[in-house]
VOMI-980898 format. One record per residue (C-alpha): residue number from 1; residue in three letters; x, y, z. Coordinates in nm, 3 decimals, m for minus. Each point is the difference from the previous one (the first is absolute). Layout:
+-----+------+---------+---------+---------+
| seq | type |       u |       v |       w |
+-----+------+---------+---------+---------+
| NUM |  ALA |       X |       Y |       Z |
...
+-----+------+---------+---------+---------+
This chain:
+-----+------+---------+---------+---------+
| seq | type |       u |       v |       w |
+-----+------+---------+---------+---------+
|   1 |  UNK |   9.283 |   6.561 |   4.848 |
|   2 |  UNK |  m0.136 |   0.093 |   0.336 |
|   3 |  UNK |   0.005 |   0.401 |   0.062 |
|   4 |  UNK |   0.177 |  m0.052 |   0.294 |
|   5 |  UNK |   0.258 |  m0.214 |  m0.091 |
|   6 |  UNK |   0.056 |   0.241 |  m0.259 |
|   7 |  UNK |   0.047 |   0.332 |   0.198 |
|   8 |  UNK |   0.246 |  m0.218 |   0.214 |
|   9 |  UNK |   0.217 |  m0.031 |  m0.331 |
|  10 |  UNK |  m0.011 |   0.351 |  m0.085 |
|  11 |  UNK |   0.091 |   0.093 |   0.303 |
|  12 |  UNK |   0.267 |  m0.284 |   0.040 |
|  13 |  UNK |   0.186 |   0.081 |  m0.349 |
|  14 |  UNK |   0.020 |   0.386 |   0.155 |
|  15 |  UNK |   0.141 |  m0.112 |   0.317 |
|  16 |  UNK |   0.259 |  m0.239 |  m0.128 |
|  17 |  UNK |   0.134 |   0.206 |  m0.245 |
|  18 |  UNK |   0.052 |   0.228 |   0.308 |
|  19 |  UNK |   0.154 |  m0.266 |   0.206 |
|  20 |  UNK |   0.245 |  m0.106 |  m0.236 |
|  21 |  UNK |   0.106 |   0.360 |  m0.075 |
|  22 |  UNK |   0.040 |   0.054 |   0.365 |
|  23 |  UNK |   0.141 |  m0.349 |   0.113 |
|  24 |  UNK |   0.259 |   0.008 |  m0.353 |
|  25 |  UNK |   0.141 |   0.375 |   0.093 |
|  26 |  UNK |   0.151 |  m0.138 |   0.252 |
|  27 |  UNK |   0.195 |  m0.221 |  m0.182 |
|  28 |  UNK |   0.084 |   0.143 |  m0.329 |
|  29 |  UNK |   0.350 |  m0.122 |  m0.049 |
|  30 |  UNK |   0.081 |   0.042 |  m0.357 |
|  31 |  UNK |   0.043 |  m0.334 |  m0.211 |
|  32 |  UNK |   0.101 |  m0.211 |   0.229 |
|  33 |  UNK |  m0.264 |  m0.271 |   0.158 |
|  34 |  UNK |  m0.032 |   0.084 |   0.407 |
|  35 |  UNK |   0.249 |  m0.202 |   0.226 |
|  36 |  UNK |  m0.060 |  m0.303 |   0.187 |
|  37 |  UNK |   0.046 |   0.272 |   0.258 |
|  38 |  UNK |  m0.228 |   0.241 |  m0.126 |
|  39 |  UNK |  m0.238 |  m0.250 |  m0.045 |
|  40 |  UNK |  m0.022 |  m0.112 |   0.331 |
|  41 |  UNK |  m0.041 |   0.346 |   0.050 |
|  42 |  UNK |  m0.336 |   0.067 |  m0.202 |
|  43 |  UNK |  m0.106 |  m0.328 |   0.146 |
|  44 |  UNK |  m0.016 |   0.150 |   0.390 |
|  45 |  UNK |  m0.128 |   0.300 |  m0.177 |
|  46 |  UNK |  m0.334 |  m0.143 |  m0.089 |
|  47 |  UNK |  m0.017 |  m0.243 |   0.276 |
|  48 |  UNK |  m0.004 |   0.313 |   0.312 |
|  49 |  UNK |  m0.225 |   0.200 |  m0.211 |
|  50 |  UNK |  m0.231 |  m0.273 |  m0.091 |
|  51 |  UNK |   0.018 |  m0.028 |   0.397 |
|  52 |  UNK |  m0.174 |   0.249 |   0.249 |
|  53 |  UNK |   0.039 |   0.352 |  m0.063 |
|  54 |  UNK |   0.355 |   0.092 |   0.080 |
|  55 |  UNK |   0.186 |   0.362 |  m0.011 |
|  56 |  UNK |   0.194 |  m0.069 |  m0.316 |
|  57 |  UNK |  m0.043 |   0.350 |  m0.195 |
|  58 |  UNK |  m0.234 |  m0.013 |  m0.333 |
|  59 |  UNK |   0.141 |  m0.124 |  m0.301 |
|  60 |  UNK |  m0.005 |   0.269 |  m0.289 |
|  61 |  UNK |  m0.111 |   0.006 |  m0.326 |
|  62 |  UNK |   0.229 |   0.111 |  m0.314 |
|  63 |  UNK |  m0.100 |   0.137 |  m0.340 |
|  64 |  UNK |  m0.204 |  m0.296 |  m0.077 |
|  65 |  UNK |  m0.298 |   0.021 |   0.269 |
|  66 |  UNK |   0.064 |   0.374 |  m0.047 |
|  67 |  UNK |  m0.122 |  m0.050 |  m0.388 |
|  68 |  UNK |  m0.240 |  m0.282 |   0.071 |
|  69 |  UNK |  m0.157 |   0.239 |   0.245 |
|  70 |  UNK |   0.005 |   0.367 |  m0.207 |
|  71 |  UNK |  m0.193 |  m0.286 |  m0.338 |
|  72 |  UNK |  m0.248 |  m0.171 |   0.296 |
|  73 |  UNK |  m0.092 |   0.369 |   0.154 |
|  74 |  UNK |   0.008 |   0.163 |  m0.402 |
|  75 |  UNK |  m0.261 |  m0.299 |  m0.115 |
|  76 |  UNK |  m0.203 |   0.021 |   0.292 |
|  77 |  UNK |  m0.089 |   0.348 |  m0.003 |
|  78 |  UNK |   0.007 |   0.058 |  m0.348 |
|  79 |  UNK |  m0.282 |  m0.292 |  m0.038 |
|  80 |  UNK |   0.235 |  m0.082 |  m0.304 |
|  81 |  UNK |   0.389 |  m0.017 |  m0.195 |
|  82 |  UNK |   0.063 |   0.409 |   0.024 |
|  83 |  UNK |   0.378 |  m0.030 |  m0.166 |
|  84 |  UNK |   0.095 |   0.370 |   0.101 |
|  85 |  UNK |  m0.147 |  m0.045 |   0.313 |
|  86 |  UNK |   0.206 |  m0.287 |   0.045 |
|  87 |  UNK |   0.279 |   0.157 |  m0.093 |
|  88 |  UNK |  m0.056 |   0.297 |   0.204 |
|  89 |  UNK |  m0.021 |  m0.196 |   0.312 |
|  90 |  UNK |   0.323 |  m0.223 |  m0.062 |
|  91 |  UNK |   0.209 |   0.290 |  m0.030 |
|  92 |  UNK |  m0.137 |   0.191 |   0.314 |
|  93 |  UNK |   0.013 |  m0.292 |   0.231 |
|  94 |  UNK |   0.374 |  m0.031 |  m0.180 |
|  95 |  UNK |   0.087 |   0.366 |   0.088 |
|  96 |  UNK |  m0.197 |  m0.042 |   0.409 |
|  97 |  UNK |   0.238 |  m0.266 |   0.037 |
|  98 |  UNK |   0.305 |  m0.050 |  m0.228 |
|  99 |  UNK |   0.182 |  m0.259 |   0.270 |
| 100 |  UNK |  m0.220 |  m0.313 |  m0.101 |
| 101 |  UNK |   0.233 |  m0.148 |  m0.221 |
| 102 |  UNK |  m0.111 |   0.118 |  m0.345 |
| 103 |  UNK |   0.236 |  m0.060 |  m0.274 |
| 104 |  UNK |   0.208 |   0.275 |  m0.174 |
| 105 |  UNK |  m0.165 |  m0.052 |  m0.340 |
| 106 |  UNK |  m0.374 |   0.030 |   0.140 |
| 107 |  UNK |   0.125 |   0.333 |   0.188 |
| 108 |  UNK |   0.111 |   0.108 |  m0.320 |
| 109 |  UNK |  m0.343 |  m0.073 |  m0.169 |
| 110 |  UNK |  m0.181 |   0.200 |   0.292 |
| 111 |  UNK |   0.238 |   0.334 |  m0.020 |
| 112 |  UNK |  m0.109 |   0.010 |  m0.337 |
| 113 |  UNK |  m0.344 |  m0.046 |   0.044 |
| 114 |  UNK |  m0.015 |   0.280 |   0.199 |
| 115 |  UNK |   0.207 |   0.162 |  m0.213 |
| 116 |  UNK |  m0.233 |   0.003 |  m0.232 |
| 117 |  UNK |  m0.292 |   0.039 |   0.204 |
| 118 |  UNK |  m0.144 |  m0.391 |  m0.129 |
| 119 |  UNK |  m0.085 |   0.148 |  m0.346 |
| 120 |  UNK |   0.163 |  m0.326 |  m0.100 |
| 121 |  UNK |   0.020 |  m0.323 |   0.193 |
| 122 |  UNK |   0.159 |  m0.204 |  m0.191 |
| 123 |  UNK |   0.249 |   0.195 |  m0.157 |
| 124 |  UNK |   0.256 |   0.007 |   0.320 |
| 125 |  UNK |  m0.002 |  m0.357 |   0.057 |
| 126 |  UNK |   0.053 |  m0.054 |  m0.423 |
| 127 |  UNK |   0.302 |   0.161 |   0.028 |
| 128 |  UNK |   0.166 |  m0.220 |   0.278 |
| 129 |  UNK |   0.294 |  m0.224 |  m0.065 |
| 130 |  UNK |   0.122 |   0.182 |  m0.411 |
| 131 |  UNK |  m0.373 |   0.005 |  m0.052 |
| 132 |  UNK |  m0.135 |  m0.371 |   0.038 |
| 133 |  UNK |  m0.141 |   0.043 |   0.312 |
| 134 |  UNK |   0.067 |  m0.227 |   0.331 |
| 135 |  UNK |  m0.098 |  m0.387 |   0.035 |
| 136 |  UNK |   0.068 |   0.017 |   0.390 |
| 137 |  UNK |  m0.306 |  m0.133 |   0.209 |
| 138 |  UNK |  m0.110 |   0.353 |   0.127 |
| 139 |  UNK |  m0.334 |  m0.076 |  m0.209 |
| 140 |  UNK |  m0.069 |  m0.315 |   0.110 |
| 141 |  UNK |   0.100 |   0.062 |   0.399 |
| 142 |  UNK |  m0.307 |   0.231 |  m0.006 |
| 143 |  UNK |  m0.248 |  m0.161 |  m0.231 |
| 144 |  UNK |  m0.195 |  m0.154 |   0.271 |
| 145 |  UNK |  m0.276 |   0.290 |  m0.003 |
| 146 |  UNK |  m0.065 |  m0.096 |  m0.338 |
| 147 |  UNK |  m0.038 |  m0.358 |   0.059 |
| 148 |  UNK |  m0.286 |  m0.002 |   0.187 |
| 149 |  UNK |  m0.172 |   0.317 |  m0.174 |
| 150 |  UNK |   0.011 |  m0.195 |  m0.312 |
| 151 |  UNK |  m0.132 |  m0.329 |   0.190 |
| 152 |  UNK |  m0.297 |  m0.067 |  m0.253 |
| 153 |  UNK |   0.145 |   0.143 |  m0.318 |
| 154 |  UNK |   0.360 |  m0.151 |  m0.100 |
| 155 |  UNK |  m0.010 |   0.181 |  m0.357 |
| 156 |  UNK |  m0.018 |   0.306 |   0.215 |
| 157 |  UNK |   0.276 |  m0.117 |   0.243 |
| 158 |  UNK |   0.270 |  m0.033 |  m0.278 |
| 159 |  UNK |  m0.084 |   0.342 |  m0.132 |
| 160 |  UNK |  m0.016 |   0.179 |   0.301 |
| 161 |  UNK |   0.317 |  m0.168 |   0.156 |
| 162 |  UNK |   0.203 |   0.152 |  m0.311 |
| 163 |  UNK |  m0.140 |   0.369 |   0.067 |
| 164 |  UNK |   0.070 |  m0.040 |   0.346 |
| 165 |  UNK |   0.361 |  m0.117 |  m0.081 |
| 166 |  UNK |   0.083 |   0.233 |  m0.271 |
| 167 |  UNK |   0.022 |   0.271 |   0.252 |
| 168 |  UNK |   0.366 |  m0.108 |   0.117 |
| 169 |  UNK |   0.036 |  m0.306 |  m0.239 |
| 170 |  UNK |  m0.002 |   0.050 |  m0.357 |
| 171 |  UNK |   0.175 |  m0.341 |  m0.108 |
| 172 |  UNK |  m0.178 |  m0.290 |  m0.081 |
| 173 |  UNK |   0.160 |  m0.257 |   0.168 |
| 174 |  UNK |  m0.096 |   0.212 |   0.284 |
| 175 |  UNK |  m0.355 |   0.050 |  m0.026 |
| 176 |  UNK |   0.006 |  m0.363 |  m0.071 |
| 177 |  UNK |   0.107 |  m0.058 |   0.285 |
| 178 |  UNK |  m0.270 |   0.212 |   0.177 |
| 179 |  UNK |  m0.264 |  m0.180 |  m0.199 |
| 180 |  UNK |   0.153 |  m0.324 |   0.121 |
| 181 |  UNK |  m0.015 |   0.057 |   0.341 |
| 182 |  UNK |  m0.354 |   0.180 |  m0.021 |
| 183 |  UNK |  m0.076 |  m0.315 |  m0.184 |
| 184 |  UNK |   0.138 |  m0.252 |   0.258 |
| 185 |  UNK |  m0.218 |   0.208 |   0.264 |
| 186 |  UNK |  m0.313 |  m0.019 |  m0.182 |
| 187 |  UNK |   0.028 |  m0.425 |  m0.077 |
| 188 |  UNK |   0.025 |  m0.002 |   0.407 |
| 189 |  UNK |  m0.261 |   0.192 |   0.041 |
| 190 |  UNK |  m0.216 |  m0.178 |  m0.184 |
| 191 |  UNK |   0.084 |  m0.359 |   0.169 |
| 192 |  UNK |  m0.137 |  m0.119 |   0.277 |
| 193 |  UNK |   0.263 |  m0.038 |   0.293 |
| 194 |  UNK |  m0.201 |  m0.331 |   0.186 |
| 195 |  UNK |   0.071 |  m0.191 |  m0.316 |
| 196 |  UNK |   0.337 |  m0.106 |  m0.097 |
| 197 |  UNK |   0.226 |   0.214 |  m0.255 |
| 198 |  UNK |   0.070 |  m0.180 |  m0.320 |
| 199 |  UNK |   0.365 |   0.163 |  m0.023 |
| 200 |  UNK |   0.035 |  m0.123 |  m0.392 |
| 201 |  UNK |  m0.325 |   0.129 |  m0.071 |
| 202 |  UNK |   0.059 |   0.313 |   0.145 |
| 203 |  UNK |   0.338 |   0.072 |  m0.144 |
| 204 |  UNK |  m0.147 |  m0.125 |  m0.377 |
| 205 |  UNK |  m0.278 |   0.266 |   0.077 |
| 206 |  UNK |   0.276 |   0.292 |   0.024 |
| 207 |  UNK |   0.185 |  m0.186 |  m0.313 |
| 208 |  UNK |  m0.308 |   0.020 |  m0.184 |
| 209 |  UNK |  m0.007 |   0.374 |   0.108 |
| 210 |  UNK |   0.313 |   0.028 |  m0.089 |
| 211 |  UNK |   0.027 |  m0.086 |  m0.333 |
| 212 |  UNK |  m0.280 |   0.200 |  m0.149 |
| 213 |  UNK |   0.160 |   0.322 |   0.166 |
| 214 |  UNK |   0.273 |  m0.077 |  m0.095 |
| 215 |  UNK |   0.117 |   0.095 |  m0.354 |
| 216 |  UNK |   0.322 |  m0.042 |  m0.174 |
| 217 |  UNK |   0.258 |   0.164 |   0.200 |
| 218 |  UNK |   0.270 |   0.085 |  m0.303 |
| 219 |  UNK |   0.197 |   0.298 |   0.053 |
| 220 |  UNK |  m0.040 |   0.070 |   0.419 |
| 221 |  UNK |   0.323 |  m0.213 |   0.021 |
| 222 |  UNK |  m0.125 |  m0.290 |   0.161 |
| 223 |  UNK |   0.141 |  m0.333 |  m0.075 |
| 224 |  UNK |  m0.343 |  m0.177 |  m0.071 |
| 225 |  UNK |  m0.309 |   0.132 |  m0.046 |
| 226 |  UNK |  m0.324 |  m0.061 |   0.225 |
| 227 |  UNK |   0.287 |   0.001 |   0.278 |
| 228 |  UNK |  m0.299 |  m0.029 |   0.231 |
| 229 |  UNK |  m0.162 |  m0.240 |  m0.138 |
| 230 |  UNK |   0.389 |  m0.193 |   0.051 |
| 231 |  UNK |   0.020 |   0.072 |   0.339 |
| 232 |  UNK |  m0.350 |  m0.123 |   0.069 |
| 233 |  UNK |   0.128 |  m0.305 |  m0.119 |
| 234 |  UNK |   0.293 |  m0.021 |   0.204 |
| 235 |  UNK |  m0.222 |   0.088 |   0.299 |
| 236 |  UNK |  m0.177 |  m0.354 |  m0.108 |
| 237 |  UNK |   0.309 |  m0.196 |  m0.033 |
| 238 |  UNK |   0.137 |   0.124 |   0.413 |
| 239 |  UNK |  m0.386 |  m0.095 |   0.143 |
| 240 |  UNK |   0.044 |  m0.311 |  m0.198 |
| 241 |  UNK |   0.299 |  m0.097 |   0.197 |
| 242 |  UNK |  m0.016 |  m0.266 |   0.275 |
| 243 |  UNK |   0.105 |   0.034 |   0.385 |
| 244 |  UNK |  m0.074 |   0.285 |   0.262 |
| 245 |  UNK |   0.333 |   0.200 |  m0.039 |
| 246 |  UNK |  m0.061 |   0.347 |  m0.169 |
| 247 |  UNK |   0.316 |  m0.007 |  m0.218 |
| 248 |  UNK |   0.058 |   0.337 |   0.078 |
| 249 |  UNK |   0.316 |   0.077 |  m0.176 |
| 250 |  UNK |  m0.186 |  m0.127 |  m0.342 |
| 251 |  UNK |  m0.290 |   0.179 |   0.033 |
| 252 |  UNK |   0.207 |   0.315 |  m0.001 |
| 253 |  UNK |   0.191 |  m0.115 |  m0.301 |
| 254 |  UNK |  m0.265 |  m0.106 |  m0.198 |
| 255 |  UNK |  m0.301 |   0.242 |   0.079 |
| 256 |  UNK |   0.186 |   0.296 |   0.180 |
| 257 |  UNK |  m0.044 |   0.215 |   0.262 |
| 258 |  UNK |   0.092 |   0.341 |  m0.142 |
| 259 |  UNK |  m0.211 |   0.327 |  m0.010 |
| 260 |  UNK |  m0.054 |  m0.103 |  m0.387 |
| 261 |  UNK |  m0.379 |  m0.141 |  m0.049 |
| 262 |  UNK |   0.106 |  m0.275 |  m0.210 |
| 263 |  UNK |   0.225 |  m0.094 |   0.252 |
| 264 |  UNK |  m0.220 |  m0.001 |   0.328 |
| 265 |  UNK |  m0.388 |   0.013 |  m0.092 |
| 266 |  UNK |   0.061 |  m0.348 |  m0.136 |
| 267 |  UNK |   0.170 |  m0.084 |   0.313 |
| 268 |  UNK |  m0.253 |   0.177 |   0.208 |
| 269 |  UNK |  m0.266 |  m0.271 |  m0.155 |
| 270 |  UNK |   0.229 |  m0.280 |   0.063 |
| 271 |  UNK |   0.035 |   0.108 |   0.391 |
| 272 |  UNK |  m0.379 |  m0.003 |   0.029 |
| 273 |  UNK |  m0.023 |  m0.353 |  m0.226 |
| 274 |  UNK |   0.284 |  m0.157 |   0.178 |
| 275 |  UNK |  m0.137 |   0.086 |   0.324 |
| 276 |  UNK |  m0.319 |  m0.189 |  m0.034 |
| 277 |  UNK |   0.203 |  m0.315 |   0.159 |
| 278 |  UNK |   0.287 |   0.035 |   0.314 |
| 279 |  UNK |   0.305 |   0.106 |  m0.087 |
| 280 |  UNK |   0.332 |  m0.094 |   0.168 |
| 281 |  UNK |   0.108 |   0.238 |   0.287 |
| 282 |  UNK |  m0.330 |   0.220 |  m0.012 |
| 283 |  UNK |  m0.142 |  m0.116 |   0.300 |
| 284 |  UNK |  m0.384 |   0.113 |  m0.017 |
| 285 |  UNK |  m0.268 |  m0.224 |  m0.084 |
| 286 |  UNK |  m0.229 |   0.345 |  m0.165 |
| 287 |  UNK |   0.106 |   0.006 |  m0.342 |
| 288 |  UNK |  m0.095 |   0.397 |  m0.020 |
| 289 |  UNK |   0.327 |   0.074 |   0.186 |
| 290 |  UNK |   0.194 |  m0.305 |  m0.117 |
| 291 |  UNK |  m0.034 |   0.170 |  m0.340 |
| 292 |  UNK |   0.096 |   0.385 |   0.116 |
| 293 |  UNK |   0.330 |  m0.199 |   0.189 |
| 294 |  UNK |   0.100 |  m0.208 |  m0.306 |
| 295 |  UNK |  m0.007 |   0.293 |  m0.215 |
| 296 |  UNK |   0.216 |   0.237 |   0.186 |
| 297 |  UNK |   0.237 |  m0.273 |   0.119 |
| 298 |  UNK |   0.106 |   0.001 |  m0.382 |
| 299 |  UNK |   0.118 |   0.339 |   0.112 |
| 300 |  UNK |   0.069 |   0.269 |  m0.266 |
| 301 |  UNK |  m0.331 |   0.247 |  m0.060 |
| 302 |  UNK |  m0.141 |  m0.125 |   0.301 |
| 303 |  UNK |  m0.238 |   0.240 |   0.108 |
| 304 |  UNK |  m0.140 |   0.010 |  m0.412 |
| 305 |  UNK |  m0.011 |  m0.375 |  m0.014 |
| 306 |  UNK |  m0.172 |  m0.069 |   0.329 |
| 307 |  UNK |  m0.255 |   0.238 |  m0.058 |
| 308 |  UNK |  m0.061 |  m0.151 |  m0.313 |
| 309 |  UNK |   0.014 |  m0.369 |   0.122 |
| 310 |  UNK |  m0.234 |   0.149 |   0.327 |
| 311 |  UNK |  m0.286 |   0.169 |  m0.234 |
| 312 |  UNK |  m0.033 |  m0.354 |  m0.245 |
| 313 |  UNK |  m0.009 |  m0.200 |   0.296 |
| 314 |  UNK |  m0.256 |   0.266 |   0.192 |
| 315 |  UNK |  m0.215 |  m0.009 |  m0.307 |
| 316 |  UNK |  m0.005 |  m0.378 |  m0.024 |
| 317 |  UNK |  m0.031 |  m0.084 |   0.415 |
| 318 |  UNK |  m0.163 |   0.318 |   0.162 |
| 319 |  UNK |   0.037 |   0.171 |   0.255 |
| 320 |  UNK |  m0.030 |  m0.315 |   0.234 |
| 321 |  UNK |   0.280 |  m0.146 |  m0.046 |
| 322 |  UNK |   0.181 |   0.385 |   0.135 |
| 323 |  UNK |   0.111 |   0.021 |   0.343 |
| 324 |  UNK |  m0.192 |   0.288 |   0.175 |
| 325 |  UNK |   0.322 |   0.068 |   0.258 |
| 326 |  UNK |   0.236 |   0.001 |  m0.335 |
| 327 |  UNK |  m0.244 |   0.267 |  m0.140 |
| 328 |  UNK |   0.043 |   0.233 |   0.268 |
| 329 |  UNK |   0.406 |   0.039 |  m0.027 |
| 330 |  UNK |  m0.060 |   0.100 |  m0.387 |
| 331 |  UNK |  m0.032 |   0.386 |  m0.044 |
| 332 |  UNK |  m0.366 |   0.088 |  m0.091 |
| 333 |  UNK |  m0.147 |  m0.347 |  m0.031 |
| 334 |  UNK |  m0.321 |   0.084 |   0.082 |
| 335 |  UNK |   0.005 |   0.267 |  m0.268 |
| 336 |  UNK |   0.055 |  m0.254 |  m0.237 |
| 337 |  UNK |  m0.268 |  m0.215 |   0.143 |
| 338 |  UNK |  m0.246 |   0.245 |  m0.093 |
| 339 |  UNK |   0.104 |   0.067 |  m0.331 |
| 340 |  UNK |  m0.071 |  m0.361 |  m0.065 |
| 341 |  UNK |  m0.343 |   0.015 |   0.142 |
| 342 |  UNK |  m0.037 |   0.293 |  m0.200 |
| 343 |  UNK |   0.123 |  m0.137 |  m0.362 |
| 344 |  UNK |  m0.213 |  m0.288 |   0.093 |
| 345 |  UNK |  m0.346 |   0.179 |   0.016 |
| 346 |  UNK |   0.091 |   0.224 |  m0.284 |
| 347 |  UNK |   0.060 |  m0.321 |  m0.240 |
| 348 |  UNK |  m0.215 |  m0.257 |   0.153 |
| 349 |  UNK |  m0.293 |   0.158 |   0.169 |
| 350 |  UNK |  m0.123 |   0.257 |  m0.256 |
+-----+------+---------+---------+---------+
């Protein structure tokens, strides 16, 4: 792939996970899909700051840039995965700024880190939830880092994801879920954006993915096991469906929209799949934002599932495709920018 086209995706996956953290915050609503309303709404919201640069105030980030940003800056200096460095810097951008939205379990996980001065790092997070550990998406909202230092080894990629994880997320339906997303990041990545997507192929990719991670799930109380691997599937059966109208009602009910991964990193890949063609409503013929605005009209974790959607569809369509006004109404976009460049000649370059 040409070098430059490939700096353009590292930096694109960085800045759309950032976009879709700070477009979705606006909107998170609970469970509910957004409003015909509300919709309208977000639709005026990208169309004026797609347009000339206006005096609408900068969209901040939440917990999930915040993370993304503490792995990207931990990685780049440390020329490598440092876990307590890591670690370290998650809990001191947590304590500098405790207002971005960070869940009540994670805070718990970083009192006790520095409780006991990181001698331990995974201990906190094992003891979350009567000792199983959380399956939210808090790994995979910030896994992006890891994606695109781990662009030429994926062996490497699924290890390093579950360190990275571990740290908050001790359960493995959700470091699954971090590896899925990390996963769906590096297939787009890897594909070349002037050719068209094969949508089946690239779902039966993550299925393949999927199913040797997964192991038998007996005992976590799930109702199946390789519930991934399921919802993969069901992500197949809602692309295969004909007409323009997003169903949005039964995307919610059968892939979610909650702050559980298995119930919005499999969603997340659907927004970027389903976006790939015009959807009813979504008025925008650059299928970069179509896919952040499908995914946080579903409502719900908004800000976690747009950022998600934003850094698959980044990775896969590069920074081209990202409006330079939108960039400058999202807090410390060019920040991110460079972290991108930077990942990129650490992994590719050397």
């Amino acid at each position: 792939m040409d070098l430059s086209l490939l700096r353009s995706k590292f930096r694109g996956s960085m800045l759309g996970a950032l976009i879709g953290d700070c477009f979705g915050n606006l909107y998170d609503n609970g469970y509910n899909s957004l409003s015909d309303g509300m919709k309208f709404v977000l639709q005026k919201s990208f169309d004026t700051l797609e347009g000339p640069v206006s005096k609408v105030p900068v969209m901040q980030y939440t917990d999930d840039s915040a993370m993304t940003y503490s792995l990207a800056k931990s990685l780049v200096e440390q020329k490598e995965l440092e876990i307590v460095d890591v670690a370290k810097r998650f809990v001191k951008s947590y304590f500098l700024e405790p207002n971005r939205g960070y869940g009540t379990g994670v805070v718990t996980v970083f009192q006790k880190l520095r409780g006991n001065k990181f001698a331990d790092i995974i201990e906190p997070a094992t003891e979350q939830f009567n000792n199983q550990g959380s399956w939210g998406n808090g790994g995979a909202m910030r896994i992006t880092p890891i994606a695109l230092f781990c662009y030429e080894n994926y062996d490497n990629l699924l290890d390093t994801v579950r360190k990275v994880t571990q740290i908050t997320h001790t359960h493995k339906v959700g470091i699954d879920g971090a590896i899925l997303q990390a996963a769906a990041i590096y297939q787009s990545l890897h594909l070349d954006p002037n050719e068209e997507l094969n949508v089946m192929n690239f779902i039966d990719d993550l299925i393949h993915k999927m199913d040797k991670i997964e192991k038998d799930e007996e005992g976590l109380g799930l109702a199946e096991p390789q519930p991934y691997k399921i919802q993969l599937g069901v992500v197949k059966a809602l692309i295969s469906e004909d007409g323009d109208s997003p169903q949005v009602e039964k995307v919610i009910k059968k892939l979610g929209n909650s702050v559980a991964a298995l119930y919005s990193v499999p969603t997340a890949i659907f927004c970027f799949l389903r976006a790939q063609k015009p959807i009813s409503g979504i008025q925008t013929e650059n299928p970069f934002r179509r896919a952040i605005q499908y995914a946080i009209s579903l409502g719900g974790d908004t800000d976690t599932i747009g950022s998600m959607t934003g850094a698959i569809a980044g990775a896969y369509y590069g920074e081209e495709k990202i409006n330079s006004n939108i960039l400058q109404h999202c807090e410390s976009s060019t920040e991110f920018r460079v972290l991108g460049d930077k990942l990129f000649e650490m992994t590719v370059t050397q």
